[in-house]
Every structure is written in C-alpha cells, then in structure tokens.
C-alpha positions in Angstrom: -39.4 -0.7 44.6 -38.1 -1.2 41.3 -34.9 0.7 40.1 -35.8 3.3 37.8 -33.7 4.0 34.3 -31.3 6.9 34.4 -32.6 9.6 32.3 -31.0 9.6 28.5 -28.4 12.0 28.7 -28.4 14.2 25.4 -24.8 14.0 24.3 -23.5 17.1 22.4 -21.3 16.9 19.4 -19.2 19.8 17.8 -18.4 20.5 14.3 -15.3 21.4 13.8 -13.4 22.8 10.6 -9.6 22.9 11.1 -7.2 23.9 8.3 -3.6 23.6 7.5 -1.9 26.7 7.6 0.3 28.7 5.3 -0.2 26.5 2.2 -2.0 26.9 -1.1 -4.0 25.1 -2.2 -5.6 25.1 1.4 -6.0 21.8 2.7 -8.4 21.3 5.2 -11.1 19.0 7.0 -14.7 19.2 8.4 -14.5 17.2 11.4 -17.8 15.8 14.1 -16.3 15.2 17.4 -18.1 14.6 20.8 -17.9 17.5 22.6 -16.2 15.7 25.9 -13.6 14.4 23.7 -10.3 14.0 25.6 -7.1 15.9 23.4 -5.3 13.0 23.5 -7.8 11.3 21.6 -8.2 14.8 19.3 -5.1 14.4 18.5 -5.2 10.8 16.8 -8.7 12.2 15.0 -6.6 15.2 13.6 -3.7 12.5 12.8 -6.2 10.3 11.2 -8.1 13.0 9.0 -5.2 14.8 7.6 -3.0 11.4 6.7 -0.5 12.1 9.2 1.1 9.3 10.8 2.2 10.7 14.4 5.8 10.6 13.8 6.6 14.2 15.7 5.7 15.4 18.7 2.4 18.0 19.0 0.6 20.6 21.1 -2.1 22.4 20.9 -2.9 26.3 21.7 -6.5 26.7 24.0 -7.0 29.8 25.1 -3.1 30.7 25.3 -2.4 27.4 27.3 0.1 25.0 25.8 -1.6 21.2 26.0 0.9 18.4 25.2 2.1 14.8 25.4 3.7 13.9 28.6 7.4 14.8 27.8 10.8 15.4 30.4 12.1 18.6 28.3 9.3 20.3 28.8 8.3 19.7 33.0 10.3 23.0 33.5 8.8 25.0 30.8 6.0 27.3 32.3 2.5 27.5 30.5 2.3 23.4 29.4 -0.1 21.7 30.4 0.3 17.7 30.3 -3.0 17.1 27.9 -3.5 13.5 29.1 -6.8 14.4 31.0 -7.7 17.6 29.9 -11.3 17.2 27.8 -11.7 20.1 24.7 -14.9 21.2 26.3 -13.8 22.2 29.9 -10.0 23.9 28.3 -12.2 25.3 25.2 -15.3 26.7 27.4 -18.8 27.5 25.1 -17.8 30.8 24.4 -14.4 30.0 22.5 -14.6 29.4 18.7 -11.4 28.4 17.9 -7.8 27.0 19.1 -4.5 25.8 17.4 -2.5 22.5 16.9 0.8 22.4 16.0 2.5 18.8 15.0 6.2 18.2 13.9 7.9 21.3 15.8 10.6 21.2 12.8 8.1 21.4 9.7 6.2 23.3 12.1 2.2 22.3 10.6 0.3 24.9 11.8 -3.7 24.2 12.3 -6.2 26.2 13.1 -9.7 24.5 14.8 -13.1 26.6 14.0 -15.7 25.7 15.9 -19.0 25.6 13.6 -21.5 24.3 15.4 -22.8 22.3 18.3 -25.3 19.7 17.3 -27.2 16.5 18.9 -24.9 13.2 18.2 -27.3 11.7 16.1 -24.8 8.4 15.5 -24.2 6.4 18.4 -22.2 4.1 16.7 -19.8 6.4 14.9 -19.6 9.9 16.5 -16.2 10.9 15.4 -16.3 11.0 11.6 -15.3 13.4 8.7 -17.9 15.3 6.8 -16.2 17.1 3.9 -12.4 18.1 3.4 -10.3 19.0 0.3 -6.9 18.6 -0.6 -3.6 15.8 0.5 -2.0 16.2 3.5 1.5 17.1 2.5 4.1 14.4 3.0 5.6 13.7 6.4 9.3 15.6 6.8 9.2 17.5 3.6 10.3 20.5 5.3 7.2 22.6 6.0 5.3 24.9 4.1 8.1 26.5 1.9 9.3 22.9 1.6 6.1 21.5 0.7 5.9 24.6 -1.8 9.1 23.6 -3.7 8.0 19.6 -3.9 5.4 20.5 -5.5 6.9 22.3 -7.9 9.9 19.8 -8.6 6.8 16.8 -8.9 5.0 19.4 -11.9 8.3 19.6 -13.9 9.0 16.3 -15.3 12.6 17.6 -16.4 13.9 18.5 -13.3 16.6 16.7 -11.6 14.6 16.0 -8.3 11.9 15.0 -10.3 12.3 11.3 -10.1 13.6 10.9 -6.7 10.7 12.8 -5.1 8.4 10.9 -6.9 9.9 8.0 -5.5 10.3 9.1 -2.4 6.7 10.0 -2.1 5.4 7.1 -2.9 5.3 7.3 -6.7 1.9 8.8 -7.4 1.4 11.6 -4.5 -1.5 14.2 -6.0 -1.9 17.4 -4.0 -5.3 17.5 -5.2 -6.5 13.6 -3.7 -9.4 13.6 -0.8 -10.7 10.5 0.2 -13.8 11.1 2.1 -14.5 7.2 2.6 -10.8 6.6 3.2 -10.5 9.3 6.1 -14.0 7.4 7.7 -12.6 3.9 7.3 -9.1 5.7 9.4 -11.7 7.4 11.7 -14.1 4.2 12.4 -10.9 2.5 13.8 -10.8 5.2 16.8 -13.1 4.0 19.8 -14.6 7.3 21.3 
C-alpha cells in the first residue's frame, strides 16, 4: 500500500509591534514572526530590526517569568528561566497580548511586544520579515534614554563642544529620523527560521 502524504500543516504567524520605551520620537517596529519561534532566535529578530548589535546581555518579561541567555550569575536567582528552548507560543499562551524585552541591563532599553494579529504564513521562503517601523535605533552605550536624550541634543547644536566628537563617534552622519525598511529585510533574510 502506498505511503500517503502528511497532511499540510497550516503554520501560524504573529504580528507583532514592539516599541522602544521612554524615548521621543518613538521608535518602533512592525515585526511577522512564526508563531513557534524559539526566543533565542526572537532575540536576534529584535537585534536585527532595531540595529542593535548584541553587545549586552538581554531578557525578556512573559507573563512575570524572566527568560534569558544561559548565564552563571544568574543560576541562583529565582524566577529565570534559561530561554534556550522555551518557544514564544507555549511561554506567551493565545490569550496573552503582550510581553517585554530588556537588552543592555546598564542603558536599560526597555521594549514592549504587542501582539496584533495571528495570520496564515503566506511566505514560505521568508517568514520572519519587517513590515513597517519608524525611527533609528539609538546608538549602542549612549547611556539610555536620558542619555540618548542629551546626544541628540548636543548632535542639533552645531556650536556645542561635544558637537564634533559625538558626531564622530557615531559614525559621522547618525539621523534620529532614518528607517530602512529594505535594510532591516536584507538583516532579517539572513536569519534561517
């Protein structure tokens, strides 16, 4: 008797809009993620949208648990959870509509994940892409918020005596305002899912 196909499996996708905390203007992105995406993997897809470049430790906040990289400090600490094989869809559950990730503990970048929708993955080839966003992801150690706040305004005054050296130090043409859809996509593409 011949071997019959497996039945397609319809594989789920979620939308999800996450934003970067305490700053103005707010920078955020509208991420599609399978929904059995492992938070390891979330993780570099968060890295990869905002223009981080994974140079600080992270965690993120599901449902008051406290999901993180492997690390020795923290085996004593009660309430982490090693996130190595923990999938978003079984910590998250279908009734949840949102959860946190935090990266660099010392800048302290604070996200907030919505959940949007559920949809059917309708790309096989690239299920993890970016569909909107707005706004630069500050730069990496620029002291938070409040020190992301003050950059700024040393980069709009021209006279100012940190003027020059930030803009050096950020790469000599940093604009608070740049999104680059494609750019985030091409960052995105290179994650296998």
């Amino acid at each position: 008797m011949p071997k019959r196909a497996p039945p397609n499996r319809i594989k789920l996708s979620w939308q999800l809009k996450i934003e970067l905390l305490d700053i103005t203007p707010t920078i955020w992105r509208r991420l599609i993620v399978p929904e059995k995406i492992k938070l390891p993997k979330l993780d570099r897809v968060i890295q990869s949208a905002f223009g981080w470049t994974n140079s600080h430790l992270h965690e993120f906040i599901i449902g008051g648990v406290e999901y993180a990289h492997p690390d020795p400090d923290w085996a004593e600490e009660p309430g982490h959870v090693y996130e190595t094989e923990i999938v978003l869809l079984d910590s998250l559950g279908l009734e949840a509509r949102c959860f946190d990730y935090i990266y660099d503990f010392g800048d302290q970048w604070h996200h907030v994940a919505i959940v949007e929708d559920r949809h059917i993955q309708t790309s096989p080839t690239s299920p993890i892409y970016c569909s909107a966003g707005e706004n630069a992801c500050p730069p990496e150690d620029v002291g938070g918020a409040r020190g992301y706040a003050e950059f700024l305004d040393v980069l709009a005054d021209p006279i100012h005596e940190e003027h020059k050296p930030l803009m050096t130090w950020s790469g000599g043409n940093f604009d608070p305002k740049r999104f680059n859809l494609d750019a985030v996509n091409r960052a995105l593409a290179k994650i296998k899912p």
